[in-house]
N, C-alpha and C positions, 0 to 999 in steps of 0.2 A: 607181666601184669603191671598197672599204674594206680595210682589211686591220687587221685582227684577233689581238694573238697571232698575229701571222707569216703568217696566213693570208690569202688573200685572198678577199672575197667580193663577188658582182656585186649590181648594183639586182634591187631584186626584180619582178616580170613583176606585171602584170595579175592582177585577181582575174578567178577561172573562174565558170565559170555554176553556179548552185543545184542541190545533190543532190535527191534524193527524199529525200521525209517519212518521218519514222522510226514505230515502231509509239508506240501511246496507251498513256501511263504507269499508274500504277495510282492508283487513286481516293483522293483525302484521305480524310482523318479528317473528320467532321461538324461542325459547325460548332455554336456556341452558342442554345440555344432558344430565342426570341423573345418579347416581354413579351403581356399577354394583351391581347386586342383587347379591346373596350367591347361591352357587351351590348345584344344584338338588339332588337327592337321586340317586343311583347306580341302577341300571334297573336290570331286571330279566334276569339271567343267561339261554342262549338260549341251543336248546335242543342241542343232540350229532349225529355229522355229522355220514356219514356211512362209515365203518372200510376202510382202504387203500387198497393197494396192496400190499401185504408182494414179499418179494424174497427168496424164500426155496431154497436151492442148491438140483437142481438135478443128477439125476446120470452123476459123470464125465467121458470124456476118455480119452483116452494118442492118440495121432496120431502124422504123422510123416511131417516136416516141411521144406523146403528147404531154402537156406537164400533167400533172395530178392525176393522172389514169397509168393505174398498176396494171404491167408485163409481166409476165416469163418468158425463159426459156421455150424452144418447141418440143426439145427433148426432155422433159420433167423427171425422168428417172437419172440424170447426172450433172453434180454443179457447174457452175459457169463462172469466167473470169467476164466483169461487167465494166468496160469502160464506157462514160457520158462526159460528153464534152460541149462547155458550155460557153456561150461567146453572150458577151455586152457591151453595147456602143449607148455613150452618153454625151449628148448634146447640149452646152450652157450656150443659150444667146445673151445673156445679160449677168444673172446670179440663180446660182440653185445649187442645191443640196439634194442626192440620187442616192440611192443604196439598191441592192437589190444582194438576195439570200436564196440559194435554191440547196434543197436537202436530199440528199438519198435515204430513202426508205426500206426496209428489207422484211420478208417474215411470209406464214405459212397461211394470214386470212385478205385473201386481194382487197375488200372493202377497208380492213383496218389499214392496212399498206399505202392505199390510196390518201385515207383522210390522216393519214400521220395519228391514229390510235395507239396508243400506250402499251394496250392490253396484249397485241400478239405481235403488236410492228415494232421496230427498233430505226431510228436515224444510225445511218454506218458512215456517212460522209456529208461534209458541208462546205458550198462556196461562197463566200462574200467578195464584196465589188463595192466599192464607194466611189461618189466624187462631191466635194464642194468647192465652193470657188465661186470669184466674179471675176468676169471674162474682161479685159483690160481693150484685145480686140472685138472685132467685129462680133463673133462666136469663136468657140472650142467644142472640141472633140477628145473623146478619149473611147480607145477599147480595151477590152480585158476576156482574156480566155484562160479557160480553170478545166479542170478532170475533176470526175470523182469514180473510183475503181471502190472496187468490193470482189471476192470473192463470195457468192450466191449459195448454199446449199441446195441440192436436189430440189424441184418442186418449189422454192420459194417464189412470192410474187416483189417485186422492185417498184419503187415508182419513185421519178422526179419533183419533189415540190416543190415550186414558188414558196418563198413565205414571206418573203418581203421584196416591194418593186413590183413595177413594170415590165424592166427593159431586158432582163436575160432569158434568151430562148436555148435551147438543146441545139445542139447545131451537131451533133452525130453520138450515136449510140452503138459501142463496136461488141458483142456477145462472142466469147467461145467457147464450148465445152469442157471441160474435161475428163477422159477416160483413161 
């Protein structure tokens, strides 16, 4: 026995047997993200796709071209490799200044191809050619020969334009397929 502040108190009894479980608390906060692990092993090289479409040159031809009137191809279902070759002869009897500019045109509407149209034609190639000068003898002469090549897509129409000048004409236009 004890006593207390006057009071008295006895020994204390035996501990009692275990209650029930009480309900499940509520869930932490998350915990800190983990560092990165070390990278995987290189995977198996996958099989081999099937072969492409090559472009063989088929047989070419020579045909004849006017300027500002849009061609194609005869075969329209496969592009074409488009070489025009263009020749200029300029003649000074005295003094003068000559230029001449011819454009290749490319694209899918023959009218806009023709008139050099923005909207569906594209210029792919250009030649220039000048002369100025005052001729000391009698006269002068001068010539000049240029290419313009383009690969063509399927179906496209082509055209030669003048855009500046007289004196350069197409002097051959060589077309060949490809398949």
């Amino acid at each position: 026995m004890v006593i207390y502040k006057g009071r008295v108190y006895g020994m204390p009894g035996p501990t009692g047997s275990q209650g029930p479980t009480g309900p499940q608390g509520p869930t932490g906060p998350a915990g800190a993200t983990g560092a990165i692990g070390p990278a995987g092993a290189t995977g198996a090289t996958g099989s081999i796709g099937p072969q492409g479409v090559g472009l063989s040159p088929g047989t070419g031809i020579t045909t004849a071209v006017t300027l500002g009137t849009s061609f194609r191809a005869t075969d329209t279902t496969k592009p074409h490799f488009l070489s025009v070759m263009i020749d200029v002869a300029y003649s000074i009897t005295l003094a003068a200044t000559l230029a001449d500019v011819v454009e290749l045109w490319v694209g899918p509407v023959s009218v806009d191809v023709a008139s050099g149209n923005t909207a569906t034609a594209k210029r792919v190639a250009s030649f220039r050619s000048s002369l100025t000068g005052i001729a000391v003898s009698i006269g002068m002469g001068s010539g000049d020969r240029g290419q313009l090549t383009w690969l063509v897509p399927a179906g496209h129409y082509c055209a030669v334009r003048r855009t500046t000048g007289t004196t350069a004409t197409i002097s051959e236009v060589f077309m060949q397929p490809l398949t």
